[in-house]
C-alpha positions in Angstrom: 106.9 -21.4 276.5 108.8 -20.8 280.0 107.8 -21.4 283.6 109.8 -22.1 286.9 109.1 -22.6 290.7 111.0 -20.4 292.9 112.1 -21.7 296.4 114.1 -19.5 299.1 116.4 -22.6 300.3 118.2 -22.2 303.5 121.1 -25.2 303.7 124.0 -25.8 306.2 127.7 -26.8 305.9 128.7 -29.2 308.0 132.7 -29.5 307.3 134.1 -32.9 307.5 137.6 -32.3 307.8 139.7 -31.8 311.7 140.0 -28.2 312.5 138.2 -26.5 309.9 135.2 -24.2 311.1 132.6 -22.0 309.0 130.9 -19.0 309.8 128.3 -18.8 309.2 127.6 -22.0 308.9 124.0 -21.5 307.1 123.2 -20.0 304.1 120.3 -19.1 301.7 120.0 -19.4 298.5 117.7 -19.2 295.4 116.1 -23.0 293.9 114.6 -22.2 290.8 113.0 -25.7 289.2 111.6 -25.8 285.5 108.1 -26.2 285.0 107.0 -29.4 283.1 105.0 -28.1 280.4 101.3 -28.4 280.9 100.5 -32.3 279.8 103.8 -33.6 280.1 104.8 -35.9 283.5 105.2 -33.8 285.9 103.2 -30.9 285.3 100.9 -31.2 288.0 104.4 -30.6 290.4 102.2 -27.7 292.2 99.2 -29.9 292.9 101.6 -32.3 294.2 103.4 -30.1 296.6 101.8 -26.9 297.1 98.5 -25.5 298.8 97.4 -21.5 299.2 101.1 -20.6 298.0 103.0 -22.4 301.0 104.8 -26.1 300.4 102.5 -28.2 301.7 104.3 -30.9 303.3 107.6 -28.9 304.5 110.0 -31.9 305.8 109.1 -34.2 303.0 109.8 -31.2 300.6 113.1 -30.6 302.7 114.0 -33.8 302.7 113.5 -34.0 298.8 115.9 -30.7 298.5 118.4 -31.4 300.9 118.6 -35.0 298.6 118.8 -32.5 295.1 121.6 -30.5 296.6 123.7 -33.0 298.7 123.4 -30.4 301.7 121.7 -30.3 305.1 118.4 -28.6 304.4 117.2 -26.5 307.4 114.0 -24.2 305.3 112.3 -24.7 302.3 110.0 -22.0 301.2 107.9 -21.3 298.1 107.9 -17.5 296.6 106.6 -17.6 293.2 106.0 -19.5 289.9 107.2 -17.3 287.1 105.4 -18.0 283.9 105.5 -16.4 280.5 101.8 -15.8 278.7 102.0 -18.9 276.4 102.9 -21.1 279.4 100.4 -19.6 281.5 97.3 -19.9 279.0 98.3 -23.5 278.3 98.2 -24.5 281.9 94.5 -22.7 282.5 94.2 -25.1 279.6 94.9 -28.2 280.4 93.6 -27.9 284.7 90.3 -26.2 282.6 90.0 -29.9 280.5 90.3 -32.1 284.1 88.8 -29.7 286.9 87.3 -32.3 288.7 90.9 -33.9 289.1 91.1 -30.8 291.1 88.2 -30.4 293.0 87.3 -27.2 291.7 84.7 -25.1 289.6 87.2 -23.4 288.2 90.5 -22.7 287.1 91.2 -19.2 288.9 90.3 -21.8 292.0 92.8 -24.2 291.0 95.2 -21.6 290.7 94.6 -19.7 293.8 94.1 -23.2 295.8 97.6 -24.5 294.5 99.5 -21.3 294.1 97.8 -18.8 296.2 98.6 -15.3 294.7 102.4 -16.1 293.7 102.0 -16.3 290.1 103.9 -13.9 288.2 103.7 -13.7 284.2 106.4 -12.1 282.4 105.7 -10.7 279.5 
């Protein structure tokens, strides 16, 4: 059971030393962050911090980043959770046993309120 958030992550370098230059100076990267399994603290990450497949509050979430990777975060933006099956069917699971925590009728609701169309399953 496997499942990650994918972030494109755009981060500056800001030399400290006399005489030393980059270029460029930004660059962009790949975050991947595991998924808490479905139960577990933390597995409600994309409720949290997500809404129709966009971060929801960007600065906070760039703040939060830059703090992760001890850079100057300049974008922060989400572009998929990857899930295998069992992962997947476990997480319908568990939003299905607590939808009104959710606000929702349903769980494709959840998912498309949280994670817009972004979810990919591997199989």
């Amino acid at each position: 059971m496997d499942a990650r958030y994918v972030f494109a992550v755009r981060f500056r370098l800001d030399p400290d030393a006399s005489g030393v230059t980059l270029e460029p100076r930004e660059f962009e990267t790949r975050l991947y962050r595991r998924a808490d399994p479905p139960g577990e603290e933390g597995w409600q990450f994309f409720r949290d911090n997500l809404w129709r497949g966009d971060i929801g509050d960007e600065r906070y979430f760039r703040k939060l980043t830059s703090e992760a990777l001890g850079v100057p975060v300049t974008s922060v933006e989400y572009r998929a959770f990857e899930t295998d099956e069992e992962y997947y069917d476990a997480l319908k699971a568990e939003i299905g046993d607590d939808l009104a925590a959710f606000k929702a009728d349903s769980v494709s609701e959840v998912v498309s309120k949280y994670l817009g169309s972004s979810v990919e399953v591997q199989r």
